[in-house]
N, C-alpha and C positions, 0 to 999 in steps of 0.2 A: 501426545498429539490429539488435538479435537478437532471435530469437523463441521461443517457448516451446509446447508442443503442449497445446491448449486443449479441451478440452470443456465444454459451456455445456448446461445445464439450467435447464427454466422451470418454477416449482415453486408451488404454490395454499397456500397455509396455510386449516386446517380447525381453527374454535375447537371446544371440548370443556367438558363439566364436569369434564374430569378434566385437561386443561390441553391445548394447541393440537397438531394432526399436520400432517403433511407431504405432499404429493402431488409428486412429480418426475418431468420425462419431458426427457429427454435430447432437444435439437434440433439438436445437430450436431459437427460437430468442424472444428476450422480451427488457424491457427498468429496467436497475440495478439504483439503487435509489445512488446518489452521491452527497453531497453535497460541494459546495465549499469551504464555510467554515470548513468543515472538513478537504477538501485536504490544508489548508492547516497548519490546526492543526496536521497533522500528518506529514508534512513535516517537522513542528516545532520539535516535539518531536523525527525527526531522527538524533539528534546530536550524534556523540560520546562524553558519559561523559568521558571518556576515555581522554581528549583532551581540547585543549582552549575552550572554549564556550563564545558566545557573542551577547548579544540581538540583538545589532545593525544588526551583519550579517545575522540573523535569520526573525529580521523585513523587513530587506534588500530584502533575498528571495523571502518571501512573498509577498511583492510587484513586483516583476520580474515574477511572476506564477501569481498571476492576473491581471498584465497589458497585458496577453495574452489571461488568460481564464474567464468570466463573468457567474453571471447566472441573468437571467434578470424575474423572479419570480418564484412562488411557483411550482412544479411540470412541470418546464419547460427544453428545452434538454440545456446540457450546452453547450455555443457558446465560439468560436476562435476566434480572430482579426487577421484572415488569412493573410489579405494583410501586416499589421506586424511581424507576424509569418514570411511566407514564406522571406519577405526581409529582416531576422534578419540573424545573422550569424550562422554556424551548430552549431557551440557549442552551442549556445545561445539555435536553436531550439532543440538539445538534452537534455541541464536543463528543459525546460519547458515540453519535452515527457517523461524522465525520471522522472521528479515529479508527472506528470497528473496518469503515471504510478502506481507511488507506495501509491498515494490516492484512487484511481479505484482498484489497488489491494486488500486492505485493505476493502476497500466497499464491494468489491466482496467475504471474508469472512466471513463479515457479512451476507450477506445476502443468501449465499449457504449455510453456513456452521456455523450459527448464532455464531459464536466467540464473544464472551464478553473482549472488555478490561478493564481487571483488571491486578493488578501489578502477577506479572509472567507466565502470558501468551501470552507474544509479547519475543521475545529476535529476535536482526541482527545477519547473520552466520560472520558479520564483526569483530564484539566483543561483542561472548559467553562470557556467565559467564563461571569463571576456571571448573565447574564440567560439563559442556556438552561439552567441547573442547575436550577429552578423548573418546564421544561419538561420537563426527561427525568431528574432526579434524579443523585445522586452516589452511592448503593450498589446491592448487588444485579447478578443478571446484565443486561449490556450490551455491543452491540458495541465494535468499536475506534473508527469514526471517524465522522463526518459530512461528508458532502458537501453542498455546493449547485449542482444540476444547473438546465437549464431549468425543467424539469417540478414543480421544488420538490425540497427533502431530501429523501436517502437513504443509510441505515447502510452501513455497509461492514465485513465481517470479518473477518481475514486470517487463516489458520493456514495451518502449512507442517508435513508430516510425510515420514518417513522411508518406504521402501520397499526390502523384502529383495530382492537381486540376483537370486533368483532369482522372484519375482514380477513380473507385467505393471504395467507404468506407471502404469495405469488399473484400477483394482480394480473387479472384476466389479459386487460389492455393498456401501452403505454399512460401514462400520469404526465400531467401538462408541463410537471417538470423536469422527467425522462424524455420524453420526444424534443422538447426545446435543447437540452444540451446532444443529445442526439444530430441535431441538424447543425449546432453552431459547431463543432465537431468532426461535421461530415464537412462543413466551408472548411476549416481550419486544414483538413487533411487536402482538397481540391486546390488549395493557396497553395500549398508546397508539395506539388507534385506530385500528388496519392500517397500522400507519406502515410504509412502505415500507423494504427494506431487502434487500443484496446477499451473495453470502460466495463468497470465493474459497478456494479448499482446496490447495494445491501439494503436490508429490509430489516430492519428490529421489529419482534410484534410479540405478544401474548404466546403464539405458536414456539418462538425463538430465533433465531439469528439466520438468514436466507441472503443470496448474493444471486442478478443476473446478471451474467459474464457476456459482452459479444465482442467477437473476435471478428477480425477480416476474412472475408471471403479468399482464398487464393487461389490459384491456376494457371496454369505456364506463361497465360499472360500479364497475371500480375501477383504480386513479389512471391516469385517459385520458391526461393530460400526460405520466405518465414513458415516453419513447420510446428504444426499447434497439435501436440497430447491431449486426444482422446480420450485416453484410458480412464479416467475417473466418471463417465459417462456411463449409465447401469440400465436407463432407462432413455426409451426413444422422442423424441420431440413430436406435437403436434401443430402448431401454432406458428402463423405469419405475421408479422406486424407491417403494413406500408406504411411508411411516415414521410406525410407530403405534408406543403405549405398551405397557407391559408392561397385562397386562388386568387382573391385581390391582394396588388401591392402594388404600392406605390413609382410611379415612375423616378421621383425622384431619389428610394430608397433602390431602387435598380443601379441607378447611376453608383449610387456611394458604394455598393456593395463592390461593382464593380472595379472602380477606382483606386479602393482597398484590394483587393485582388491582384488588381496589375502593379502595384506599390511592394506587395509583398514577395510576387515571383519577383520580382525585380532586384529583390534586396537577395533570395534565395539561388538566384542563377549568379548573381558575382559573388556569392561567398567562395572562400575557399573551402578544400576539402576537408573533413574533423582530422585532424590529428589526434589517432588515438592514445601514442605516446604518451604524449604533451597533457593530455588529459588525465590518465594514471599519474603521473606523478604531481601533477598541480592537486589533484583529489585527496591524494595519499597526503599532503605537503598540508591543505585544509584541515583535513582528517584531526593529523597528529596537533594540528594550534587549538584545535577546539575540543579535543579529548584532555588535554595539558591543561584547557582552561578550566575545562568542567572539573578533572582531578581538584583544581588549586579550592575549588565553593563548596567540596564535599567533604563530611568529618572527616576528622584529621584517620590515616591509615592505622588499621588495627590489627590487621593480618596481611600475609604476600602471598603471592600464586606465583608460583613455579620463580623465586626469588623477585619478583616483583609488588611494590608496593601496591594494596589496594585500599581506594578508601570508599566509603560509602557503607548504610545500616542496615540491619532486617528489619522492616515497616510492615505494621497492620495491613492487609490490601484491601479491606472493606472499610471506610469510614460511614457507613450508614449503619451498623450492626454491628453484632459479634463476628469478628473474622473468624474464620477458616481456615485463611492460608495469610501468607506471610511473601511480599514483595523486597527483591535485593537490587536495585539498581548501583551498582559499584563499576568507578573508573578504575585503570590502571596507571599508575605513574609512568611508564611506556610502555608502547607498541611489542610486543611479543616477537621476538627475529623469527617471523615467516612471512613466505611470501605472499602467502593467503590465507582469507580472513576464515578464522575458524568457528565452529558452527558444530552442536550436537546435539540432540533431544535424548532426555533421560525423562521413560515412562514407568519407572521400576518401583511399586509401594514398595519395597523392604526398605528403603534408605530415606523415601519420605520425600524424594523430590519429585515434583510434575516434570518439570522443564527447566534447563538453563540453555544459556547462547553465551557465548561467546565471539564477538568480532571486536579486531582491533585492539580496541583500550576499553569498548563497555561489557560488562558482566551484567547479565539480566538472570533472576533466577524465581520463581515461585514453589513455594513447600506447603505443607498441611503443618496448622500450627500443634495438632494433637499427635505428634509422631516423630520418632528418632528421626533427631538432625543429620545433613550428610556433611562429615568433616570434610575442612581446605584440602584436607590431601586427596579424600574422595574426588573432589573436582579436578586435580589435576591429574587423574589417572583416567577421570572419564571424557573432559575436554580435551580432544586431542585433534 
């Protein structure tokens, strides 16, 4: 497991007639547990089933996100190969902030807000299931994801931006394009009823890989259930950010904003209520057509886990260099009979693995390529 250097911000949203502001006060700083092998397990599993799917592009990825990002042991910060980074091109470095992004996201649910993945409690605002598109719509500004935490649903944001070497990690003050999505955000959440909602902002730079977190403000009067961990907090916060609007605006962008407003509660007070049910197994039902598809585009199966066919290689994970380690993206030919998705970190150098996960049908794993391999059986004594 690696980590990443966190600062966490509690932040009020203030509705307006001119559209919703911001209040933020920095509550601390600490180190969010992230590991690589996750990120990029969860990049894997951001495909639209929806859409072609194909291992190759998927293995492809993954290799393009850790020929930038490494971890180089147990409980250590995860590092950049800056001087490639910075000479790659934007696009390039926006895949690899955008990804870092939506794995540190993800992290950061867990560990605030202990989210369990299991089948219907992850869904993209990209492609809802048909019964919460009547809740939260299909155009217009929207976060990335949904979570189903204890306490009920919560958004989740992810963005990942660049940082010049010679700037601090942590930027003093909002950036024109932290405060903008900040505000479209704060409208999105006032449109549906204070609906709860999270954003993690990552920072790539020279220094290494930083994330600010801001969570909802809560208290008895508003959402008393959602309960946000602390505990990775070491150090105390100093820092307010107000983020108001520009003071001119136009009356006619009053109006539309408006408009859109009354259009959206409108559509949100006659939805009906989520069916969580209905949703687990439509998710699970997803799941299995798009892991079956992904099995069918990856080499053909060379080994079984726990009598299950597996197909999928061990791959370089650096293609700018001499690797290091060694990327395994492998589907399963089926679903493993349980009822939840499994999931383990192995930090252990004797056997040479960083990390594997297991959920579902995908297998994700990274090794050191100078070091005793951990046998198939190994993993099925340690997956569990």
């Amino acid at each position: 497991m690696n980590t990443v250097q966190a600062r966490v911000w509690r932040f009020r949203v203030i509705p307006g007639e001119d559209g919703a502001e911001v209040e933020a006060e920095e509550i601390g700083r600490g180190s969010l547990p992230v590991d690589l092998a996750r990120l990029v397990h969860i990049n894997a599993l951001a495909c639209d089933n929806h859409k072609l799917v194909d291992h190759r592009v998927i293995e492809h990825e993954a290799r393009i996100l850790t020929s930038y990002l490494a971890g180089t042991g147990a409980r250590s910060p995860l590092t950049v190969d800056y001087p490639a980074f910075r000479a790659s091109s934007l696009h390039i470095r926006r895949l690899v902030s955008e990804c870092s992004g939506l794995g540190v996201m993800t992290a950061s649910s867990e560990a605030l807000f202990k989210w369990k993945n299991r089948p219907g409690t992850l869904h993209s605002f990209d492609v809802l299931p048909g019964h919460l598109v009547p809740i939260y719509g299909s155009v217009g500004v929207r976060p990335d994801l949904l979570f189903q935490v204890s306490g009920g649903p919560i958004a989740g944001e992810a963005r990942g931006r660049h940082r010049m070497a010679k700037k601090k990690i942590f930027p003093d003050n909002p950036d024109a394009q932290q405060r903008n999505r900040l505000l479209q955000l704060a409208d999105w959440s006032v449109s549906k009823r204070n609906h709860p909602y999270f954003m993690s902002w990552v920072w790539i730079s020279q220094s290494g890989v930083a994330v600010d977190i801001f969570v909802p403000w809560t208290d008895d009067r508003n959402n008393s259930e959602l309960q946000v961990n602390l505990n990775l907090l070491r150090e105390p916060g100093h820092k307010r950010w107000n983020i108001r609007r520009p003071q001119q605006r136009s009356r006619l962008r009053t109006q539309q904003m408006n408009r859109e407003r009354e259009l959206e509660q409108a559509l949100t007070l006659d939805a009906p209520p989520i069916p969580i049910t209905a949703a687990i197994e439509q998710t699970s039902a997803e799941l299995r057509t798009t892991m079956k598809r992904l099995f069918e585009t990856a080499p053909p199966p060379s080994r079984s886990f726990r009598g299950v066919d597996v197909s999928g290689e061990w791959r370089p994970a650096d293609s700018l260099g001499r690797p290091t380690h060694e990327i395994f993206v492998g589907f399963l030919a089926e679903q493993l009979p349980t009822s939840r998705l499994s999931r383990n970190e192995m930090n252990r150098e004797d056997n040479g693995v960083i990390a594997a996960h297991l959920e579902g049908g995908l297998l994700t794993a990274i090794r050191p390529v100078d070091r005793h391999y951990a046998t198939w059986e190994w993993f099925e004594e340690n997956l569990e």
